[in-house]
C-alpha positions in Angstrom: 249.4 211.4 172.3 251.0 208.1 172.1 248.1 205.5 172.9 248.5 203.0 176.1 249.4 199.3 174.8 248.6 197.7 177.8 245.0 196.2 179.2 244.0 195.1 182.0 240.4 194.5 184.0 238.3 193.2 180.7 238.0 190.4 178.2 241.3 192.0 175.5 241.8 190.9 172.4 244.9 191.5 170.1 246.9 193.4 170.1 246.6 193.6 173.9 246.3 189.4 173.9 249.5 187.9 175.2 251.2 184.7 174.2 248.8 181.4 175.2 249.8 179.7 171.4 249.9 176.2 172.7 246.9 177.0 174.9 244.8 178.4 171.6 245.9 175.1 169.9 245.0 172.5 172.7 241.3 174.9 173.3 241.0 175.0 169.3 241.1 171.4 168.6 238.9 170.7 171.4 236.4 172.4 170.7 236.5 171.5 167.1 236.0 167.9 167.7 233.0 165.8 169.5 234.4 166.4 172.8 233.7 168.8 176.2 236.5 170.8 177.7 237.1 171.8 181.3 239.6 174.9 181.7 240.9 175.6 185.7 242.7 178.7 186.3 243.1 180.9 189.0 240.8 184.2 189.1 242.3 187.1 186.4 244.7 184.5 184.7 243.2 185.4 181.4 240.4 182.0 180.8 237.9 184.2 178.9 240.3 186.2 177.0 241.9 183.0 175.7 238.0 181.5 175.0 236.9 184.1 173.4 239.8 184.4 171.0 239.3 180.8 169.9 235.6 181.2 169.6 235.8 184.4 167.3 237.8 182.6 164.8 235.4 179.9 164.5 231.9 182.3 163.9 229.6 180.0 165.9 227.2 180.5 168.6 227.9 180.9 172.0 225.9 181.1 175.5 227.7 181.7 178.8 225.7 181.3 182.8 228.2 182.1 185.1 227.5 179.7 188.2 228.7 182.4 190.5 225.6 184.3 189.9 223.1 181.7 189.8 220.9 181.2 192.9 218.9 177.7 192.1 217.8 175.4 189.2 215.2 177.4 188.3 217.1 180.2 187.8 219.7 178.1 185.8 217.0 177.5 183.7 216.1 180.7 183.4 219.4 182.5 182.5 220.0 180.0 179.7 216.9 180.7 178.1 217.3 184.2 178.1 220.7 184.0 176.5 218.6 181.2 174.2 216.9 184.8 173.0 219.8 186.7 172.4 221.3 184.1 170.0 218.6 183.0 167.7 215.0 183.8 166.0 212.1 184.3 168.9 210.0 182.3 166.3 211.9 179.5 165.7 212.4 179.1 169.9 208.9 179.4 170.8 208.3 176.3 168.9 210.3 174.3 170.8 208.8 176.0 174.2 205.1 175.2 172.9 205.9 171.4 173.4 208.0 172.4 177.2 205.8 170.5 180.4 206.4 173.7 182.1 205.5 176.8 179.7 207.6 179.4 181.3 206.3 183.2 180.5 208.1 185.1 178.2 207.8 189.1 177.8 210.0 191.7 176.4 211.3 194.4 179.5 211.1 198.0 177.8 213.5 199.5 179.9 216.5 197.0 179.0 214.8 195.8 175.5 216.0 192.3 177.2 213.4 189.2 177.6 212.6 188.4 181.0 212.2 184.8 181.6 209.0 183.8 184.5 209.2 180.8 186.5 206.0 179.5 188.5 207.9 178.7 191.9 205.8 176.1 192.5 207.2 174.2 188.9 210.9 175.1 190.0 211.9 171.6 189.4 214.5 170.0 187.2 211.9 169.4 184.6 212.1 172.6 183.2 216.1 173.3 182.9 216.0 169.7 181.1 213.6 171.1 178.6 215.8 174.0 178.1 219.1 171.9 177.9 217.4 169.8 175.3 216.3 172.6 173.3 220.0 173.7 173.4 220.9 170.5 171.9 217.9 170.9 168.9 219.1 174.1 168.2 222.6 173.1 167.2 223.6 171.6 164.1 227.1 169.8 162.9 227.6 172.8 160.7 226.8 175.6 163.8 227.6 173.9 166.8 226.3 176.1 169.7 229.3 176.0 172.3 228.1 176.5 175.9 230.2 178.0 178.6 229.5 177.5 181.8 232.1 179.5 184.3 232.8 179.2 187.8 231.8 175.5 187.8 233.0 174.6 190.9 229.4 176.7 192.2 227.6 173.5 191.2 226.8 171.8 194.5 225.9 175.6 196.3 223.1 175.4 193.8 222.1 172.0 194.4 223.6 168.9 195.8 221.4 167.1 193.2 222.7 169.6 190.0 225.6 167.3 188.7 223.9 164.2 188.4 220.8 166.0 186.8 223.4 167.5 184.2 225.0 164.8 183.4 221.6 162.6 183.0 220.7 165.0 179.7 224.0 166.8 178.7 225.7 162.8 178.0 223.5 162.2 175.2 224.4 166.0 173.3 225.9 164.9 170.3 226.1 168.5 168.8 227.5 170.9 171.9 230.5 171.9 173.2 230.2 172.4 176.6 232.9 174.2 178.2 233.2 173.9 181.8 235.6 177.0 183.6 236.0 177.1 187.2 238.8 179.2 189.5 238.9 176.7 192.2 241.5 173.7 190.8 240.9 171.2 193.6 237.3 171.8 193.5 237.2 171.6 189.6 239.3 168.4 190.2 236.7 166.5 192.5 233.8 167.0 189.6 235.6 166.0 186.8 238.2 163.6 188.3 236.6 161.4 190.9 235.4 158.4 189.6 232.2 158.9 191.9 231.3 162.3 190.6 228.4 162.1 187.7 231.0 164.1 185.4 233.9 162.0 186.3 236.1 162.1 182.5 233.8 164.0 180.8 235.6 166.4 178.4 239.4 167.6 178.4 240.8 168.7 181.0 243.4 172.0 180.7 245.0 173.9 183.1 246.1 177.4 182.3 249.3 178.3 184.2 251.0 181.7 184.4 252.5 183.1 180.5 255.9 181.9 180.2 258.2 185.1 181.0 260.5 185.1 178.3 257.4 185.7 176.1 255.8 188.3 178.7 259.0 190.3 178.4 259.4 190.1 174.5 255.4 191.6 174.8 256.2 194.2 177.8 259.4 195.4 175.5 257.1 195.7 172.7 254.5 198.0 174.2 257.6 200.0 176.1 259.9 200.1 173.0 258.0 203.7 171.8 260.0 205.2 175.0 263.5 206.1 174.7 264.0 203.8 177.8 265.5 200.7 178.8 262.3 198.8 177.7 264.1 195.0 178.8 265.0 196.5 182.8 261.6 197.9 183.1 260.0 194.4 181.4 262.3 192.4 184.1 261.4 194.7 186.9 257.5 194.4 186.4 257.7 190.9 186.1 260.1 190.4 189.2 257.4 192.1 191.4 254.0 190.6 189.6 256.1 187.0 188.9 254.1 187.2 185.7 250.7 186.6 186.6 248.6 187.9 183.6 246.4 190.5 185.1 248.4 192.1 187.7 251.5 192.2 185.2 249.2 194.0 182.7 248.0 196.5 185.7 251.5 197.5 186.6 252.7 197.7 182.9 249.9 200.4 182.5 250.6 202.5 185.2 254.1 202.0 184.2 253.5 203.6 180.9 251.6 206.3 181.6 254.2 207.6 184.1 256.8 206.8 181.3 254.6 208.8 178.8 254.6 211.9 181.0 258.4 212.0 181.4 260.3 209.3 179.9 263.2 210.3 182.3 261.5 209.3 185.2 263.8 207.1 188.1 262.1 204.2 189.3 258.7 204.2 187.6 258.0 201.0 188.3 258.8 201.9 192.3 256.2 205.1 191.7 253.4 202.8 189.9 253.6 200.3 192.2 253.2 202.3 194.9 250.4 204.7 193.4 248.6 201.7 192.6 248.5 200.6 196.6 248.1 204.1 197.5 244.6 203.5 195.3 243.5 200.5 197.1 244.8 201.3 200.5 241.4 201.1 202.2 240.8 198.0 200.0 243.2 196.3 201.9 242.4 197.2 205.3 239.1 195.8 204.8 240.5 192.8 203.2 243.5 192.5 206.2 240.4 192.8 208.7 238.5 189.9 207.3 241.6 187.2 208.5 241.3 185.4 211.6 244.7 185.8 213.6 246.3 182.4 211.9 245.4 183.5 208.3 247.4 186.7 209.3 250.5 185.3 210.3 250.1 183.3 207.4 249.7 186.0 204.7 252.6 187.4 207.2 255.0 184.5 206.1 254.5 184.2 202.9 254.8 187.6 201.8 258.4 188.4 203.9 259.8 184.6 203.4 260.9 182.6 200.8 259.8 179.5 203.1 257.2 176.8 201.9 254.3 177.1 204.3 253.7 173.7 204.9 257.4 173.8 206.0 258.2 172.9 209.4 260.3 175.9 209.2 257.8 178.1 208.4 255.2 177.0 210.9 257.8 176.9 213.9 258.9 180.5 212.5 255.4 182.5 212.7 254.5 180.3 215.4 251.3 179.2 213.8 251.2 175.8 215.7 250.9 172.2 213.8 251.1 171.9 210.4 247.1 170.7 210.2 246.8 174.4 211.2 248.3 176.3 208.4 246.9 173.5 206.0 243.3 174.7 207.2 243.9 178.2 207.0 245.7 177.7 203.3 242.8 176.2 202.2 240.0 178.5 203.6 242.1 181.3 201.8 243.1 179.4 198.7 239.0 179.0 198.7 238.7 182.5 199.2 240.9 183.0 196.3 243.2 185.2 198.2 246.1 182.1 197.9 246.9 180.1 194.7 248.3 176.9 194.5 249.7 176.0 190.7 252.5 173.3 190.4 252.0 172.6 194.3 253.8 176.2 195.1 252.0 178.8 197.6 251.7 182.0 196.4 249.5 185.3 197.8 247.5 185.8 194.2 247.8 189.6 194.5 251.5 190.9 194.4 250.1 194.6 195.6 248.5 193.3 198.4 251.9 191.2 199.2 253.8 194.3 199.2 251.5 196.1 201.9 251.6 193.6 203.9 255.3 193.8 204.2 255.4 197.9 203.8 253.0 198.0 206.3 254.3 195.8 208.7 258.0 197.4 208.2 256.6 201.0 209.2 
């Protein structure tokens, strides 16, 4: 049985990796130099993938927090020192704790085999994550630089107003860490590192990663479809056509593709069947999502996924009869926030091309 080429939901490596040359240049030479690097991308655009094939060729350590899951500064602290664990010698690390002003208590959990990390609540104070961030800095060395990855930036102020000008205070004088900042929210991303008021205003190098470019997408797609006696290049343009090649949802639809393809490779319109099976599958999904919108963010999504108008169009507003412009500006940005909207080369676009098409399919019943 031929095997799938085609990836999608996880961190993928070759040979499922796509194009992103220039991209693995710019994040290469970054993060081989003194200097801090800030990568903004929508959600499922491929940021980890494209880190994590860097990183591997460059055999250093690496700890990741993801700021989406983190609930306070304590609990920053105490997520980096657990990952502190994974990535070097409990002996040589409990030096460096013995000299902390807040000993934290260490233990090892038998049912994961993972340390757990114990914070008094009553010493939840900055105090203790600068400790730790220092200790990240003492571990490192010119020869091993530990890079430090810290995704969904943007969460930094939901944690504490305070966070960014803590960070900054201690992470400035790191002379042997990459930090890597990745957040999905650009504008967000923008106002930390671009705003000369912010603590972190210029403080690494800032890359956006935009959709792969399509002529390399299809070369890729007509790879993984050339084992079929099939018009590889018309499937390639038809999956991109409907996903307008964004990353994951182009790798989703390729799969289903081929494993239609690899049933009967005479199939008709197996890009028609897979896109429909795959909203079939997240049917309900999509209810519940539909349900969440307020009745402007409806006629919004309404617009955008049945016209080719720009939304903040006097056109468009006057044709959905959403009201004043203000009004589908504050609705594009509660669901750009939500992630359900991007915004890359100031165009509009509904993220997920399945849910686009049930909103028309639906509407057109």
């Amino acid at each position: 049985m031929n095997r799938n080429p085609f990836k999608f939901g996880s961190i993928v490596d070759d040979p499922y990796f796509t194009d992103r040359i220039d991209e693995i240049k710019q994040v290469t030479a970054v993060l081989n130099s003194s200097n801090h690097l800030i990568l903004i991308s929508p959600r499922r655009y491929g940021k980890s993938s494209l880190v994590y094939k860097v990183i591997r060729t460059m055999n250093r350590p690496v700890i990741k927090v993801d700021f989406q899951l983190i609930t306070s500064i304590e609990d920053l602290a105490s997520q980096l020192l657990k990952r502190i664990y994974r990535t070097y010698p409990s002996e040589r690390i409990k030096q460096f704790i013995r000299h902390f002003r807040i000993i934290p208590t260490v233990s090892l959990n038998p049912a994961t085999n993972e340390i757990d990390i114990a914070i008094q609540p009553s010493s939840a104070d900055f105090p203790m994550l600068e400790d730790v961030l220092n200790m990240i800095e003492k571990l490192s060395t010119e020869k091993k630089r530990l890079i430090v990855v810290m995704d969904e930036f943007q969460e930094i102020s939901r944690i504490d107003i305070n966070l960014a000008r803590q960070l900054r205070s201690v992470m400035q004088y790191h002379q042997h860490v990459n930090y890597l900042f990745m957040g999905s929210q650009e504008s967000m991303i923008r106002e930390i590192f671009e705003k000369k008021k912010s603590p972190f205003y210029h403080f690494g190098f800032l890359l956006t990663l935009s959709k792969i470019n399509r002529n390399d997408f299809r070369i890729y797609l007509n790879d993984g479809f050339g084992l079929h006696k099939i018009n590889a290049g018309m499937i390639a343009d038809e999956i991109l056509d409907f996903t307008k090649c964004h990353p994951y949802y182009t790798q989703q639809l390729a799969f289903s593709v081929w494993e239609i393809l690899n049933s009967d490779p005479k199939t008709d319109n197996a890009v028609n069947q897979a896109i429909n099976k795959i909203i079939q599958i997240h049917d309900i999904d999509y209810e519940r999502l539909w349900g969440t919108f307020n009745n402007t963010d409806k006629k919004l999504l309404i617009g955008m996924s049945e016209s080719g108008l720009t939304p903040l169009s006097e056109a468009f507003y006057r044709k959905y009869d959403i009201g004043a412009a203000s009004t589908v500006f504050s609705s594009l940005k509660r669901i750009i926030n939500n992630g359900h909207i991007t915004k890359l080369e100031n165009k509009y676009e509904i993220d997920d091309p399945f849910f686009r098409f049930w909103i028309t399919e639906r509407r057109n019943q």
